[in-house]
N, C-alpha and C positions, 0 to 999 in steps of 0.2 A: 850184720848182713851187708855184703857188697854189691856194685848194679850187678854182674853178672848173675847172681843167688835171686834178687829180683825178678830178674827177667826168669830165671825157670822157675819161679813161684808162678808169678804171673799164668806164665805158660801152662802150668799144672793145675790153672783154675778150670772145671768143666764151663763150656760155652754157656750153658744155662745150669744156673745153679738152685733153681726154685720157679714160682711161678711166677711170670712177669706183675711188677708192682712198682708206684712210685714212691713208696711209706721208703724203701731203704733211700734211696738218693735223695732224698728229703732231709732224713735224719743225719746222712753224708754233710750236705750244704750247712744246717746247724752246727753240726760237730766241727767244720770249718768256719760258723761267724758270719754265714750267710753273706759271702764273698759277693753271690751275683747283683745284692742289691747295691754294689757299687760299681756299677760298670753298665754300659749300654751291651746288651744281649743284641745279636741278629741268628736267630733259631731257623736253619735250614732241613727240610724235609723232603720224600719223593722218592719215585724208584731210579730215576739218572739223571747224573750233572750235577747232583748235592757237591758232592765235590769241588766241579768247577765253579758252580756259582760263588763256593764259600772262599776259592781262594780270588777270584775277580774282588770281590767285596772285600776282603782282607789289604788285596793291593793296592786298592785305592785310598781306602785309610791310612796305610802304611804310606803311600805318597804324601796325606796331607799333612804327617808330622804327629799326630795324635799313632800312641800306642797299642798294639791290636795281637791279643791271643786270637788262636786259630785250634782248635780240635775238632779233627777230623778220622776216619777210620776205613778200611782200614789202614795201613802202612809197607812199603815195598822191599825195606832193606833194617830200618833197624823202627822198633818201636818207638822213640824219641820223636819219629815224625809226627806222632798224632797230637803231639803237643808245640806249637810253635810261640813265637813270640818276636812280630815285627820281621813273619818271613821264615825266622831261623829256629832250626831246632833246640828245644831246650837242650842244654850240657846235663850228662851223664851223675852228676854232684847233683845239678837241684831233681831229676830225676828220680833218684834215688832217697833223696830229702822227700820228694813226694811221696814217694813206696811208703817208708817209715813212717808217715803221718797219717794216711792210708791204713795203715797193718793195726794201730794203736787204736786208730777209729774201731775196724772192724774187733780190735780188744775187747775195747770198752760196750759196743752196738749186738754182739753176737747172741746173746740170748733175746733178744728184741726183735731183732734182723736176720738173726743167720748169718749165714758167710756170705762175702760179698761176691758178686760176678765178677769176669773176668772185666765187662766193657764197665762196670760201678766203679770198679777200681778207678779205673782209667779216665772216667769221667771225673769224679773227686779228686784226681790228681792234677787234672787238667786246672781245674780251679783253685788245688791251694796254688799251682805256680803261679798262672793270673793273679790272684790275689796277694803273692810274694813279691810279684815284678810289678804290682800297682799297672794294670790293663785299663785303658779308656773304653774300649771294646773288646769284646769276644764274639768271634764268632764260632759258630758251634752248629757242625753237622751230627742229625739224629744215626743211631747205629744201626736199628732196624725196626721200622714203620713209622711210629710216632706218640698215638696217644699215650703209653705204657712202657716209651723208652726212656730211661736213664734221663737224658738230656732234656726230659719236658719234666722234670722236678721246677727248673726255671718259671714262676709263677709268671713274670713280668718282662719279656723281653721287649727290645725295644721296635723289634719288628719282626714276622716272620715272612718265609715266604717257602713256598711248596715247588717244587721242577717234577718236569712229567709223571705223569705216573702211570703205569702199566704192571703188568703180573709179573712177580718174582716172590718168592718165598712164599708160596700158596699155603702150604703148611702151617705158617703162620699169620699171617694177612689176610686172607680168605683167597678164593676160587673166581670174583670177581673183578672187576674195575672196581665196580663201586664199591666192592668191600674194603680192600688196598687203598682205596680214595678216600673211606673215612677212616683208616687207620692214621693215613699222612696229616689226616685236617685234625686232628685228635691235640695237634700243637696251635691252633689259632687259638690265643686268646683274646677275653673279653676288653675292647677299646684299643687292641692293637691290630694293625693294620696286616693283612695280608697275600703277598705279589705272589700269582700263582700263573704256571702255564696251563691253559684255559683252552686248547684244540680238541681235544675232547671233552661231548656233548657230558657225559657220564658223570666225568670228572669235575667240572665245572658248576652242575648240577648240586652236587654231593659237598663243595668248597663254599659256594653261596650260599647253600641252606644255613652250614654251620655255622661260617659267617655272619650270618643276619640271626640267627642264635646269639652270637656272642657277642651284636653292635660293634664286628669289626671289618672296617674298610676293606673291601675285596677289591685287588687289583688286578684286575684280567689279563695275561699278556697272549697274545695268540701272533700266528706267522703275517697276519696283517700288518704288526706293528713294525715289521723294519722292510726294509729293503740292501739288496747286496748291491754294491756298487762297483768293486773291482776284486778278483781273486788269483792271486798268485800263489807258487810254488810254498811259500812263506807264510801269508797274512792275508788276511780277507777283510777288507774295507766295506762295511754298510752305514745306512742313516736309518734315525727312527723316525717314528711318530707316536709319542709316550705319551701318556697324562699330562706328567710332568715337566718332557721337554721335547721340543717339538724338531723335526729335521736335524738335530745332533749329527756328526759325523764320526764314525771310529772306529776303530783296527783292532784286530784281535790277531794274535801273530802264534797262534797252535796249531801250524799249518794247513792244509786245508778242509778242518774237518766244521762241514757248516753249522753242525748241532754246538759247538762253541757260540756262535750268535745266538744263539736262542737263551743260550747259558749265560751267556751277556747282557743280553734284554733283560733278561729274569733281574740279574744283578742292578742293571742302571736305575732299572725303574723302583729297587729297593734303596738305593743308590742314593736318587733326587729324591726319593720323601726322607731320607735320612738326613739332605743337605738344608731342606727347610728349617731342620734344628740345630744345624751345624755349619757355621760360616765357613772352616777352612774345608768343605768339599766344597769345592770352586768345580764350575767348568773343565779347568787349564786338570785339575788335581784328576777327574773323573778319568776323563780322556788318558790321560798318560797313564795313570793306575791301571785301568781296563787293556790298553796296548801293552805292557810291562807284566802282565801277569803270565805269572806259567806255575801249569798242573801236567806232572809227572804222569806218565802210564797210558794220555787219553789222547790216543794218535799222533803221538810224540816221534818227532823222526828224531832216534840216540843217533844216527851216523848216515851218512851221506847214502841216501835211497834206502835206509831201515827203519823201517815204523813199530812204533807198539802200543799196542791197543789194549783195555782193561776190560771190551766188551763182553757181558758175561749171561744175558739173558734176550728175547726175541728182538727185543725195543733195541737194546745196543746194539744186536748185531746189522740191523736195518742200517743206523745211525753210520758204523760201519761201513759200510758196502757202498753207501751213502759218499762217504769221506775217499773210499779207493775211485769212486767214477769221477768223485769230481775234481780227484787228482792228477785223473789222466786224463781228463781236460783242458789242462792247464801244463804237463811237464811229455816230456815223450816219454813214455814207459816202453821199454824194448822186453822187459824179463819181469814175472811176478813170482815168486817163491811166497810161499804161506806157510808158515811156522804153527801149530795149531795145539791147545793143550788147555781143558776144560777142569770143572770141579765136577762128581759124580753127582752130586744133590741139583747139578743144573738139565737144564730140559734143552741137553745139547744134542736131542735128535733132530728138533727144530730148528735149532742152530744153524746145522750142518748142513740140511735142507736148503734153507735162504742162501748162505754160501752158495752152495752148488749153483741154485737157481739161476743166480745173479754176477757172480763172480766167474773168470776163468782161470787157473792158476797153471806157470809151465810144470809147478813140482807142488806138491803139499806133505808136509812131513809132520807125521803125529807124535805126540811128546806127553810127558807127563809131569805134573806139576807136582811140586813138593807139597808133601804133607799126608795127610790120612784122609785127606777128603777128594786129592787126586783121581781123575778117571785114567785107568788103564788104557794103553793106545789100541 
């Protein structure tokens, strides 16, 4: 089998292939040599900014010299992104090397198991590369909720930490905050420590309890804990007040979308309890790692006054709307054009709504996204 035959294997996996369970990604992890218990894990959860938190935290590892896988999901252009290694994507060859080792798993696992999901796959593959490229760390965003994904096979990671949580995939998550809230905390483990955003009462509620269930350190971050200090065109300069470090100063350069600091916070504060056990995250190493990080898709200007945004449910489109005012705060906007184009499973009535409300556009033009989950314009 070649990558290309891969990738439409892959792609021919149904989304859900059985009923959510941790027994297969278990059995994954042994059939690989229980890879994670050689690596510092940081298990990222939440309904937005798992992303960006995972790649802040990723960058600043990657500054201090120590080695750092990154799996995250989904991906924008080719599948190889969900697997990195010190930033870069894996090559198409150990790729592919993964698939094979994968495929021979589910060989050997299928009458045990069954057939593997599409994200199981991709999760075990994630880890034999880690495990091939010798990873000091991994970090590893969950694929959808938490207690019964794939990615909480990880018995022992070395810290977690939860980003906002609000309603998306009600269908499976539940119809609440707080149902969605203990599905995310479903990843705190026992004696590990857990940095979560804590502005809502619900949420917070629901992350402590477990927490003090599981005697693991809950660390609260809420909009108290920073301050903005300057905001341009480019990068938005604030200071904290952490736990762990106190008046800090730092730049986060995703232009100016503020829910980045907050993603940032989340990160630092996972950040300095991770440098108590690790001399080369220095100060000097934080700071630059944290300015130097860039995540694709999440109001990303690709070209001079073009923005793209990945918001996809109420919470991001606020964050959104958010990100467009206080752009035009800061640059002269003469013309807004709105490029617009949803998944049909999303609750982009409400969407559309908040737009409207909030926004004014000179033109909005509706589109449709690829795929089969695409909403019609």
């Amino acid at each position: 089998m070649n990558y290309e035959q891969s990738i439409d294997y892959l792609y021919g996996i149904p989304k859900f292939t059985k009923e959510p369970s941790l027994m297969c990604a278990e059995r994954i992890l042994e059939e690989l040599g229980s890879p994670e218990k050689n690596m510092r894990i940081i298990h990222v959860a939440g309904t937005n900014g798992k992303g960006s938190v995972c790649a802040y935290i990723s960058s600043v590892i990657k500054v201090s010299g120590r080695k750092v896988g990154l799996f995250t999901s989904p991906h924008l252009v080719s599948m190889e992104e969900r697997i990195r290694i010190n930033g870069i994507n894996v090559s198409k060859e150990l790729f592919l090397e993964a698939f094979m080792e994968l495929k021979e798993c589910e060989d050997r696992l299928k009458e045990e198991t069954g057939r593997f999901s599409f994200f199981e796959y991709l999760f075990g593959m994630a880890m034999y590369c880690f495990k091939k490229e010798s990873v000091e760390y991994a970090v590893m965003e969950t694929g959808l909720g938490g207690r019964l994904d794939a990615t909480n096979a990880v018995a022992k990671p070395f810290v977690t930490v939860i980003t906002p949580v609000s309603l998306d995939h009600v269908s499976v998550l539940g119809d609440t905050v707080s149902q969605v809230a203990m599905e995310k905390a479903g990843i705190i483990k026992k004696d590990v420590p857990v940095v979560f955003w804590a502005e809502n009462p619900e949420v917070k509620n629901v992350i402590e309890k477990v927490a003090s269930e599981k005697n693991s350190q809950a660390l609260p971050i809420d909009k108290g804990n920073y301050e903005i200090l300057q905001i341009s065109d480019k990068s938005v300069d604030f200071c904290t007040h952490n736990m762990y470090h106190k008046n800090g100063r730092y730049s986060v350069s995703l232009a100016t979308a503020l829910y980045q600091v907050e993603n940032a916070l989340l990160s630092l504060e996972a950040l300095y309890y991770m440098a108590t056990k690790d001399a080369k995250l220095t100060d000097e190493v934080i700071i630059k790692g944290i300015k130097e990080a860039c995540w694709q898709g999440r109001f990303q200007e690709v070209a001079e006054g073009v923005i793209v945004d990945g918001a996809h449910n109420e919470a991001g489109i606020l964050s959104f709307i958010e990100a467009v005012s206080t752009r035009e705060s800061v640059i002269d906007v003469t013309k807004k054009v709105l490029l617009f184009a949803v998944m049909g499973d999303k609750d982009y009535d409400k969407m559309i709504e908040l737009i409207c409300k909030n926004l004014e556009f000179e033109t909005v033009i509706i589109t449709r996204s690829g795929g089969e989950r695409g909403m019609k314009p």
